[in-house]
Structure formats: C-alpha cells, structure tokens
C-alpha positions, 0 to 999 in steps of 0.5 A, a space after each residue: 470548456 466542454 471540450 477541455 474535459 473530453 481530452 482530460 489527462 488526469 495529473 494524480 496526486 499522490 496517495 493519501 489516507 482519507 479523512 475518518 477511514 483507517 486504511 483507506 488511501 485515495 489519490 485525486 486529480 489536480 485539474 479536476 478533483 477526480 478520486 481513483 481509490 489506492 490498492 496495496 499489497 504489501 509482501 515481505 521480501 524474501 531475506 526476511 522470510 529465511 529470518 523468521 524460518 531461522 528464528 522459528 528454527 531457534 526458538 523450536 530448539 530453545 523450547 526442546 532444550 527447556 
C-alpha cells in the first residue's frame, strides 16, 4: 500500500469554489483526496480595452457638448 503512494500520479478534479470562502477555488485528487489551491488571473482582451477608450472618448465629448 505504501508503495502505491510513492508513485502517485495525482488525477485533479476540476476546480471548484470551497464551501463558505467567497472566491476561493480548489481542486483535489481523486485518488487520494489531496487539495492543490486555484490561482486566476482574469484580464480583459484587448478589443474590449479599445471599447471602453471609445466610450470613455464619447462620453468626455458628450460631457463637453452639455
């Protein structure tokens, strides 16, 4: 049985949200019910950067207009 573990590969689940934590994400081991924490950077591409310079642009005119 001892063995098994020294040449565990672990099969990860996929990621989930922890019960009580509010954006906290882990993901665990089938076989042996192991936790590796999930890290997310989330960035936004960037056609919706140029949109939101646009309608900042539009909106600095319609302000100037008022």
């Amino acid at each position: 049985m001892r063995l098994k573990f020294l040449f565990h590969k672990h099969t990860w689940s996929t990621p989930h949200q922890v019960e009580g934590a509010i954006g906290r994400y882990v993901m665990r081991c089938y076989d042996c019910g192991a936790e590796r924490a999930v890290e997310a950077q989330l960035e936004a591409s960037s056609e919706i950067e140029n949109r939101i310079k646009q309608a900042r642009a539009e909106l600095r005119k319609l302000n100037k207009v008022s």
